[in-house]
C-alpha positions, 0 to 999 in steps of 0.5 A, a space after each residue: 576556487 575555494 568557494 567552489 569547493 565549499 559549495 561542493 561541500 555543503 550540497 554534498 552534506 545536504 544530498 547524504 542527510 536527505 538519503 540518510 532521513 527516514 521516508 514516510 511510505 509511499 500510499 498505495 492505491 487500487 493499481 498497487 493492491 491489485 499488483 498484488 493478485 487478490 482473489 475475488 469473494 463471492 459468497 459462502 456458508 463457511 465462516 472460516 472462508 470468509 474469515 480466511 478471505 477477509 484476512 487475507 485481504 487485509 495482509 494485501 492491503 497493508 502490504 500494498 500501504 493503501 491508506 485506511 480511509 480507502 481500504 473499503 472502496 478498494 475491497 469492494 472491487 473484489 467482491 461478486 455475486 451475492 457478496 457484492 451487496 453486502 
């Protein structure tokens, strides 16, 4: 009985030091920026458009934790028209 409990013990010990150990952050991906709603970019003469439309894709990318490496491939999806061959 006493083996039973010292069992009870230790994965008890175990379960409360793997809740308590900080956690790497889930990778986001297309699906999980998307959640997000971004808005599409066609093309504009305003550069303040486009500077407003690119950092506001990046707050969604950072906020969604897609992955650096990825960040182009997933930005590409929300371009249209003549912003799509850049």
């Amino acid at each position: 009985m006493r083996d039973g409990l010292i069992v009870v013990q230790q994965t008890t010990t175990v379960a409360i030091e793997r809740a308590a150990a900080p956690r790497e952050p889930k990778l986001g991906n297309v699906s999980d920026f998307r959640r997000l709603q971004p808005t599409t970019f066609a093309e504009t003469e305003k550069l303040l458009d486009t500077e407003q439309c690119l950092v506001d894709m990046t707050n969604l990318l950072n906020a969604a934790h897609v992955p650096k490496d990825d960040q182009v491939e997933v930005i590409k999806n929300q371009l249209t028209d003549v912003a799509r061959t850049w």
